[in-house]
Phi, psi and omega in degrees: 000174186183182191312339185278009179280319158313174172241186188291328181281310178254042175257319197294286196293349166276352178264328164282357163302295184298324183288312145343267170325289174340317177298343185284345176273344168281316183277356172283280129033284171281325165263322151305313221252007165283299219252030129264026138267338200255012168279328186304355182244291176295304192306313180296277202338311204259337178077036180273160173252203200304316173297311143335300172303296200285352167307313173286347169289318197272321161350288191345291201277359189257325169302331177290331158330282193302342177251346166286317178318323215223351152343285182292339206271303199281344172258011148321296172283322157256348178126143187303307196315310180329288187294299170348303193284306168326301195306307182289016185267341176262325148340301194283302195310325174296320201293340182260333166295300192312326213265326196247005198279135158277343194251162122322290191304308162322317162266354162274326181299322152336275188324280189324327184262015144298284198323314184322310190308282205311318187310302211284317194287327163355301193259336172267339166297303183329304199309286171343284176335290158325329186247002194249349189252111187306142167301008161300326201234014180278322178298350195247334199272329193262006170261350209267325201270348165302316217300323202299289210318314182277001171284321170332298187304314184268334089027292193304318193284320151320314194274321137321314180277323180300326190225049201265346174300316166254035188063341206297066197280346175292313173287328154341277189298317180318295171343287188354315199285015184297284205319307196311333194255333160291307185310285202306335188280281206272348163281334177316330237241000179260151203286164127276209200235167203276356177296320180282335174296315176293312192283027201219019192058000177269072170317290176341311189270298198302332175291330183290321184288288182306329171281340178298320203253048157076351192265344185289319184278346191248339185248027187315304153355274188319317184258012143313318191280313170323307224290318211285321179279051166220204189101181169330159175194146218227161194259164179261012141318285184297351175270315169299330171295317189292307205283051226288324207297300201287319134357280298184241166355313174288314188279006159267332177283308185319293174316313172295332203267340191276317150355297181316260157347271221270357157276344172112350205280328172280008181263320187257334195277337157295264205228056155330307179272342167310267168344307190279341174293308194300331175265042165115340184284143192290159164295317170298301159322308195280326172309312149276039159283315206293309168308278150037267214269308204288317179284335182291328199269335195277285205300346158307315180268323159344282196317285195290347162301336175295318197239352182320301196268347169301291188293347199075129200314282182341307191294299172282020162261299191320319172309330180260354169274339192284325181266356156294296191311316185292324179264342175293308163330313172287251182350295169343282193287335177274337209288327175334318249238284329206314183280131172084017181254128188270305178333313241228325167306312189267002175275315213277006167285309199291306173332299164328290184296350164275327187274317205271016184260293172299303177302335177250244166054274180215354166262242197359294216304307195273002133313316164291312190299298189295353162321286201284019178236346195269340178321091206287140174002283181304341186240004175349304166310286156321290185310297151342300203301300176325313180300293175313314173288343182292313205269332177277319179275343157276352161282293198302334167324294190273010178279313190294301168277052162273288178293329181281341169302311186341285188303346195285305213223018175068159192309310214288335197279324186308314188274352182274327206274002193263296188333296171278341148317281195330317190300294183316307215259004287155287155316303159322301189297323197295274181282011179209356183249133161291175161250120222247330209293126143097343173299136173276164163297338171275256220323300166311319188288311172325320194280323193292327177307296161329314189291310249244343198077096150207167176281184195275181192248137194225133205310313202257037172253007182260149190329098163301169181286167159291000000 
C-alpha cells in the first residue's frame, strides 16, 4: 500500500509531518557523524591524546543515553510535539557551545549535553510519526526519519571535506545550529499526535488531529480506541510491574533496538578509515572511505524506505540480516587478506559498502521502525526510554571496544564476532518479532498480548498525564 490511498490534502499533510519530525533525524545524523572529521583539528589544537579524543566523542553517547532514558517520560508529560521543540532548542544551544568550547573538558560538557537532544528525539520523532500517520503509510513515513539520519551523516561528512581546507572545526560543529533552528520553526507550527490528546482526555482535538491526517477515514478503530482512552489510569511503571505480558513485549522492542548495535554497522560507520589505514591505505586516502560509506547508506535507506510497506518489516529485516551475516563473513576473510595488498583492500572497502547496503537498507530502517511500533499504548513512554537507553549503550559499547577487540583478536576476528551476532539475532527475529505491516498500534499491541499471556487492553489501563 501506499500514499494513494490518502486523497491529496491529506498525503501532502502526513508527508509534511513526516518531513518535519524527520529533521530531528538529520541533526541526530549530523552530530554523530562531525566529529570525525572535526577531531583532525581539535585533537593538535587542544594536544589532546587518544584517550581524550575518545572522551569527547563517547559524551554524545552517554548524553544520549540519559535522553533516550527520560525522553519517553518527558512526552508523556508535555506532549510528543513539546518535548521535539525542548529538543531542537537544545540542538541550536549545543551546537554554538560545541562550536565556542575552548577546553576538553568543555567540549565534552557541550557534547553530552547535545547528546541529550539526540537521546530524546531519537526516540521521539519515530513516536511522533507512528502516531500521527495511518498505518497504510507508517512504515515508509516513520522510515522517512532513519533515512534523514543517515542523510545527516553524509551532510556531516561533506562539510568535514568542504572546510576541511581551513581548518575551521568550530563551523563544523556550529552548522548544526541551520537544521536545528528549521526543526523547531517547524515543529511549533504542528499539531500534537492524537494518542497523546486522548490519553490527556482531549477527545475532541484527537479526532480533529486523526482526520486531518487521513486516520479517521482509513482507521475508525484507531480513533475509536484513542476517543476511548480516558477515565482512571494506572502509571506505567506499575502496568510493567502488574503485567508480565507488557513486560515482555518492551523487552522484544530492547532486544530489537540492540540488534540494531550489534550487527557492527557502528564499527564500520565510527572507523571505516581506521580499518582502511591498517591494512595499508594512505591517510588521505582512508578519509574518503567515510564518504564512501555515507553515500551508499543514503541510497540504501532510499531503497528500503521504497519497499518497507511492500515486503514488510519482518520479512525485511531477515533479508538484511541474512546479507550482513554473509558480507561479515567475506570481510573476515578479505579483510585477513588485505595487508599490504591494495586489490584485497579495495574488495574488502566494497564487502563494508555491501554490509552498510543491507544494514541501511533493511536492519537500522526496520529497527528503528518497529522500536516505535512493538512498544504497546499503555506503557509507550517507560517503554520508549527503556528501548532507547538499551540502543544507546550498546552503541557506546561498540564505540568504545571496537578498536581495542581489533588490537585484541585482528579486524577479521572482530567482523566474524559480528558474523555470529548476525547468526543470534536472526534466530531472536525468527521467534519473537511479530509483522507489524498494514497493522494499527491497538492490533500490534493486541498480538504482542496474545504471544505474551495477558488481559486485553482497557481504556483505564493506559498511562496516566502528567
Amino acid at each position: 500500500m501506499n500514499t494513494q490511498t490518502l486523497n491529496q490534502t491529506e498525503r501532502r499533510y502526513v508527508n509534511k509531518i513526516a518531513f518535519i519530525a524527520a529533521l530531528g533525524g538529520l541533526l541526530f545524523g549530523y552530530d554523530t557523524g562531525v566529529i570525525s572529521g572535526a577531531l583532525l583539528y581539535i585533537t593538535p589544537e587542544f594536544g589532546m591524546d587518544s584517550t581524550q579524543a575518545g572522551f569527547v566523542t563517547s559524551m554524545l553517547l552517554v548524553g544520549a543515553a540519559f535522553g533516550a532514558v527520560t525522553g519517553g517520560r518527558i512526552a508523556d508529560a508535555l506532549g510528543r510535539r513539546s518535548t521535539l521543540i525542548i529538543g531542537a532548542i537544545i540542538f541550536i544551544v549545543g551546537a554554538f557551545w560545541c562550536a565556542v568550547a575552548g577546553t576538553p573538558g568543555n567540549l565534552a560538557a557541550a557534547r553530552t549535553f547535545l547528546g541529550v537532544a539526540v537521546g530524546a528525539v531519537s526516540i521521539v520523532a519515530p513516536m511522533y510519526i507512528a502516531e500521527m500517520v495511518p498505518s497504510v503509510v507508517r512504515g515508509r513515513l516513520v522510515s522517512l526519519n532513519t533515512l534523514m539520519i543517515v542523510v545527516g551523516q553524509l551532510v556531516a561528512y561533506l562539510v568535514n571535506s568542504a572546510l576541511a581546507h581551513t581548518g575551521n572545526w568550530h563551523l563544523m560543529l556550529g552548522m548544526a545550529a541551520i537544521p536545528g533552528i528549521i526543526f523547531g520553526l517547524g515543529m511549533i507550527f504542528l499539531p500534537d499526535t492524537p494518542a497523546w490528546y486522548a490519553k490527556r482526555g482531549n477527545t475532541q482535538r484527537a479526532q480533529e488531529v486523526a482526520a486531518l491526517t487521513g486516520m479517521s477515514r482509513h482507521h475508525r478503530e484507531e480513533t475509536a480506541a484513542l476517543a476511548a482512552e480516558t477515565g482512571p489510569r494506572k502509571s506505567e511503571w506499575a502496568q510493567l510491574r502488574s503485567q508480565r505480558w507488557l513486560a515482555l513485549a518492551v523487552v522484544v522492542a530492547v532486544c530489537v533496538g540492540v540488534i540494531q548495535q550489534i550487527s557492527g554497522v557502528n564499527a564500520v560507520v565510527y572507523f571505516a578509515p581506521t580499518m582502511m589505514n591498517k591494512v595499508g591505505i594512505s591517510t588521505e586516502n582512508s578519509v574518503y572511505t567515510a564518504i564512501v560509506i555515507g553515500v551508499v547508506s543514503v541510497i540504501a535507506c532510499w531503497v528500503g524506505l521504497r519497499i518497507v510497506d511492500r515486503v514488510g518489516r519482518k520479512r525485511l529485516l531477515t533479508i538484511g540480516l541474512i546479507g550482513n551475516i554473509s558480507s561479515l563473513g567475506l570481510l573476515a576473510i578479505v579483510f585477513h587478506l588485505a595487508h599490504g595488498s591494495t586489490a584485497m583492500a579495495m574488495l574488502a572497502l566494497g564487502l563494508m559498502a555491501l554490509f552498510i547496503a543491507f544494514q541501511q537498507s533493511a536492519v537500522s530502517l526496520t529497527t528503528w521502525l518497529l522500536m516505535s511500533e512493538l512498544v504497546p499504548l499503555p506503557v509507550r513512554g517507560v517503554g520508549m526510554g527503556i528501548a532507547g537507553l538499551a540502543l544507546w549503550v550498546a552503541n557506546w559499547a561498540v564505540a568504545q571496544f571496537f578498536l581495542p577487540l581489533v588490537d585484541a583478536i585482528t579486524g577479521s576476528g572482530a567482523f566474524a564476532v559480528f558474523a555470529v551476532l548476525g547468526v543470534l539475532s536472526l534466530v531472536f527475529v525468527r521467534i519473537f518479532v511479530p509483522e507489524t505491516t498494514g497493522r494499527s498500534l491497538e492490533e500490534v499491541g493486541e498480538e504482542m498480548r496474545r504471544r505474551f499471556g495477558g488481559e486485553k487492553i482497557r481504556p483505564d489501563a493506559l498511562p496516566q498525564g502528567a
